[in-house]
N, C-alpha and C positions, 0 to 999 in steps of 0.2 A: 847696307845702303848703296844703291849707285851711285854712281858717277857725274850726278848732274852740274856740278862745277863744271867740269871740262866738259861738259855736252855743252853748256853754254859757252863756253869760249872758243868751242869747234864752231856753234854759231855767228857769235861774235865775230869769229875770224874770215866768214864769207857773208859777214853781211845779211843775216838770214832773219828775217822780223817770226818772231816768236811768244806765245804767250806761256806766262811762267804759274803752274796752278800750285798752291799751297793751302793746305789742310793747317787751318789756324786756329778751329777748334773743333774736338767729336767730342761728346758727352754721349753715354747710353753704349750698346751693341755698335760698333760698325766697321766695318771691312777696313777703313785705311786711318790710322791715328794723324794725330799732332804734328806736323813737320813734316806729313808726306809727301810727295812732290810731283810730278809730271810737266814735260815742256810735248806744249803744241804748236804746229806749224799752220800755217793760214791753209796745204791742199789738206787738211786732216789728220795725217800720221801726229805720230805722237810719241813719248819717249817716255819710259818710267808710270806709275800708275796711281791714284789715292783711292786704290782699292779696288776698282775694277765694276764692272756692272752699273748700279744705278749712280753711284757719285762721278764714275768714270763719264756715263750719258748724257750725265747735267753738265759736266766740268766742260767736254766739249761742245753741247751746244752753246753756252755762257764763253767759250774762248772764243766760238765761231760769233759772236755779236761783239766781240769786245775786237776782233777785227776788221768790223762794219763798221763801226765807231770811230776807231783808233784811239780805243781808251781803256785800262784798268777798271776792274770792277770786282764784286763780294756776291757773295752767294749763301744762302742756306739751303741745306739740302735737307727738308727730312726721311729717314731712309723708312718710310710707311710703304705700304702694298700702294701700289701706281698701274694702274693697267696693268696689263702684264708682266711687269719687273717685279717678283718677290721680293723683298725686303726683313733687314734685319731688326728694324724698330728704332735705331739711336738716328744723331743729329750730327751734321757734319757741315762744318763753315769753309768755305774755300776763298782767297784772297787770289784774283789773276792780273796779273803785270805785265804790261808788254816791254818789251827788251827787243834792244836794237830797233828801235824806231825812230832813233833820230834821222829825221831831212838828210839823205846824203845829194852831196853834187859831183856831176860829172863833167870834169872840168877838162875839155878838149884843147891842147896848146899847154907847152910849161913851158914859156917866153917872160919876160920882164914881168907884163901886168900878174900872169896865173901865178907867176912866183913871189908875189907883192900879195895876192891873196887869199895865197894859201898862211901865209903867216897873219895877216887879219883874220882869217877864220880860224886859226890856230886856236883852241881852248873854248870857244863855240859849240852850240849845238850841233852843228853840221858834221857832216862825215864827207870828208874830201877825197875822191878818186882820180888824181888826176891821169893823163892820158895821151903819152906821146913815143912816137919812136925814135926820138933823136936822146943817145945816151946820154950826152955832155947836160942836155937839159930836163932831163927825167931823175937823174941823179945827182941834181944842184945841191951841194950841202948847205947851202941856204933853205933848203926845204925842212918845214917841220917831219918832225919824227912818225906825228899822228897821220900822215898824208900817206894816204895808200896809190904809192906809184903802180901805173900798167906798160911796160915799155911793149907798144905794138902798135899797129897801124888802128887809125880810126877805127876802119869798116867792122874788124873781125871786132873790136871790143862793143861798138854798137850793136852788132848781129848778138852777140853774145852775154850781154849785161844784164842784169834782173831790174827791169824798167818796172815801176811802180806810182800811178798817179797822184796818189798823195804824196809819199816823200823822197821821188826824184823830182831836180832840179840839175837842168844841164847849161852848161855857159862855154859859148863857143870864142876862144880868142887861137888860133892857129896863127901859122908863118904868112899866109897869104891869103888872098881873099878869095880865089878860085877856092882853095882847100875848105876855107870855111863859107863856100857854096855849097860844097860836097858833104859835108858834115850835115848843116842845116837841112841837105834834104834827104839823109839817112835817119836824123834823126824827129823829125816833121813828124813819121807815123807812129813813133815809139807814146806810149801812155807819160806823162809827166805834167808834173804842176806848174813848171817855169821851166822856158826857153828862152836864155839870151843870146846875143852874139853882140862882139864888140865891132864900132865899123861906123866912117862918117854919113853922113845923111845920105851922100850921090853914091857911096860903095852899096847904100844898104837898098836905093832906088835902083840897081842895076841887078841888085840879087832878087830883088820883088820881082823884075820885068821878067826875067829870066825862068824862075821858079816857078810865078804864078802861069806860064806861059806851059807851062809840064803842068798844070792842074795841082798846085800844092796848095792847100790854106795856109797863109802866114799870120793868121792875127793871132794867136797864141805868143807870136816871135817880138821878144824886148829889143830892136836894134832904134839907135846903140843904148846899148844895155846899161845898166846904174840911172840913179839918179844926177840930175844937174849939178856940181856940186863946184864949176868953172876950175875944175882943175883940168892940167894935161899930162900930171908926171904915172909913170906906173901905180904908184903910189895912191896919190890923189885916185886915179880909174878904180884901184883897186878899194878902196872907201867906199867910192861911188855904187859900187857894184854889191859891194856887201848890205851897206845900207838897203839898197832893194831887194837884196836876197832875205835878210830878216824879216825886211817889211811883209811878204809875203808869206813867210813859213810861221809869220801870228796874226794873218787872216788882217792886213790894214793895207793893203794893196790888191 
């Protein structure tokens, strides 16, 4: 049997959205039994096989809809004569899961608030990226363990991040507000579900005037970002912010 444990957790470990196929029941003739497995990727490729030819042709077009969706789904195959697919005669049930699809955020700044909530979203759906090149605060051990630190400069991690419109969600709090000018407009064209930035009313009027004046759309952009919740400690922001962050990764925002 291969290896599809660690095929998954080499996924797992980059973050890679995957559909997981399983052979949960064959009755009659057929090329892959009980417990056979394959992992597919949303460009196609594919790993491991439940048997190859017609259950393999069904297994991927059935992954390729269950990644339009962004949902698990069942299948039966029967392996009868099909156009031109010969077939062996039996029946093959396949179960596909999608794995690593949880909402990740990419969270730019790991200053008080991103360090207030990374530990609120600690134990959440979300998968947290955060993203800074100042060591002392990329490697707060105050940070939870799940928080997948990036110690680098913004740019190259925006140029290089696997942006996805369903389950990115990026939230800009940096050291300054010039920086998280610079941010917001690297990251304006990237595909995402939510874009916030933290920032008072006149910071966030002077980044419109600015922004919009280069040709950017800002109405996608949460500023300032959470819901009203009259707090001001990192804390409280960091409430504030997750609240809206859930609100929207269950479709009520």
């Amino acid at each position: 049997m291969w290896d599809w444990v660690g095929k998954l957790e080499e996924l797992r470990r980059r973050d890679q959205l995957a559909v997981l196929v399983t052979v949960t029941k064959s009755t009659g003739s057929t090329p892959g039994k009980k417990g056979a497995k394959m992992i597919v990727l949303p460009d196609g490729n594919f790993y491991g096989t439940v048997g190859g030819g017609v259950p393999e042709h069904f297994a991927l077009e059935d992954a390729r809809k269950c990644f339009e969706l962004m949902q698990g789904a069942t299948s039966t195959v029967p392996l009868e004569q099909r156009g031109e697919f010969p077939a062996c005669g039996g029946t093959m049930e396949l179960y596909m899961e999608l794995v690593n699809d949880n909402p990740r955020l990419y969270l730019f700044g790991a200053g008080h608030i991103a360090q207030s909530l990374c530990q609120v979203l600690d134990g959440t759906h979300f998968r947290v990226h955060l993203v800074d090149e100042r060591s002392e605060w990329i490697n707060s051990p105050a940070l939870p363990a799940a928080v997948i630190r990036h110690q680098r400069h913004y740019s190259d991690f925006i140029r290089e991040a696997n942006w996805c419109d369903e389950r990115t969600y990026a939230t800009i709090l940096t050291y300054n507000g010039a920086v998280d000018q610079q941010v917001l407009a690297e990251v304006l064209p990237k595909p995402a579900r939510f874009i916030g930035m933290v920032g008072s009313k006149s910071k966030w009027g002077k980044i419109q005037k600015n922004l919009e004046g280069l040709g950017h759309d800002l109405s996608r952009v949460r500023c300032p970002v959470g819901h009203d919740n009259g707090g001001n400690s990192p804390r409280e922001i960091a409430v504030s912010i997750a609240s809206q962050l859930f609100a929207t990764s269950h479709g009520r925002e």
